[in-house]
N, C-alpha and C positions, 0 to 999 in steps of 0.2 A: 825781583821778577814780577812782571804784571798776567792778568790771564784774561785781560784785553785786547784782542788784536781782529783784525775784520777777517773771516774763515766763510767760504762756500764750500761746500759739498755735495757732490752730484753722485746720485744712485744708478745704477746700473743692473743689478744683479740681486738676490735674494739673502747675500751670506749672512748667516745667521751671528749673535755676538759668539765671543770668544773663539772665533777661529783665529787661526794667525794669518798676518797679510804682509804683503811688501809693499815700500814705495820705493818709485822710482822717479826722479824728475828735480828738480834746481833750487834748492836754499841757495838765494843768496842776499849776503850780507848788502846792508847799504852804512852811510856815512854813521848815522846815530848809536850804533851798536845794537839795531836791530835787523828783522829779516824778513824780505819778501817774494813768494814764487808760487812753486805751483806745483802737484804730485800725483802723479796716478797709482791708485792701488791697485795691488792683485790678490786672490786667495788660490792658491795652488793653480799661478798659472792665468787664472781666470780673470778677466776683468772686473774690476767691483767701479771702481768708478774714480773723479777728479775732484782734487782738492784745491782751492785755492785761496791765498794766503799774504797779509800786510801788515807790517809793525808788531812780527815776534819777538818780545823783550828777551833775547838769550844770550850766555857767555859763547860758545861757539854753535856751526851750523847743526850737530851732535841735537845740541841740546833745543833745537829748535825744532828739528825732525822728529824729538821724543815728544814734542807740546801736541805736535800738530797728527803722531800716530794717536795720544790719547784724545784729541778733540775725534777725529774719525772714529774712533773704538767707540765713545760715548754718545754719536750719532749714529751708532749701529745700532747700541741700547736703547736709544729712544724709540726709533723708528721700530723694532720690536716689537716693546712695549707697546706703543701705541698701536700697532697694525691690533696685536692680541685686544687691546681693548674694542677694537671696533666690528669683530671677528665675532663679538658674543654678544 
């Protein structure tokens, strides 16, 4: 598995890390036995914002959904981090 693949992500809303979020929206597979589409998060409901997403090395669309929840998680924490840095 590679942890290569071209991801955008667009903010929306303030949610801080570690809340929990849903996506909703289309893995799909293409010929190479990778994946590409496109997801919108929610956090209770709320919009948080859209992901989108090419050439996720995964064994099924599962495990493609699990790269692409921790890419969004990890761009929570950035963005975080960074706001607090610029905050002080």
């Amino acid at each position: 598995m590679t942890d290569s693949f071209r991801f955008s992500w667009r903010y929306v809303s303030n949610t801080p890390p570690g809340r929990p979020f849903e996506l909703a929206g289309a893995v799909t597979p293409r010929a190479d036995s990778r994946f590409d589409g496109a997801v919108d998060a929610y956090c209770n409901g709320d919009y948080i914002g859209r992901c989108e997403f090419s050439s996720i090395d995964a064994n099924c669309a599962s495990e493609a959904a699990a790269q692409i929840r921790k890419r969004i998680e990890c761009r929570i924490e950035d963005r975080v981090a960074n706001e607090s840095k610029t905050s002080h």
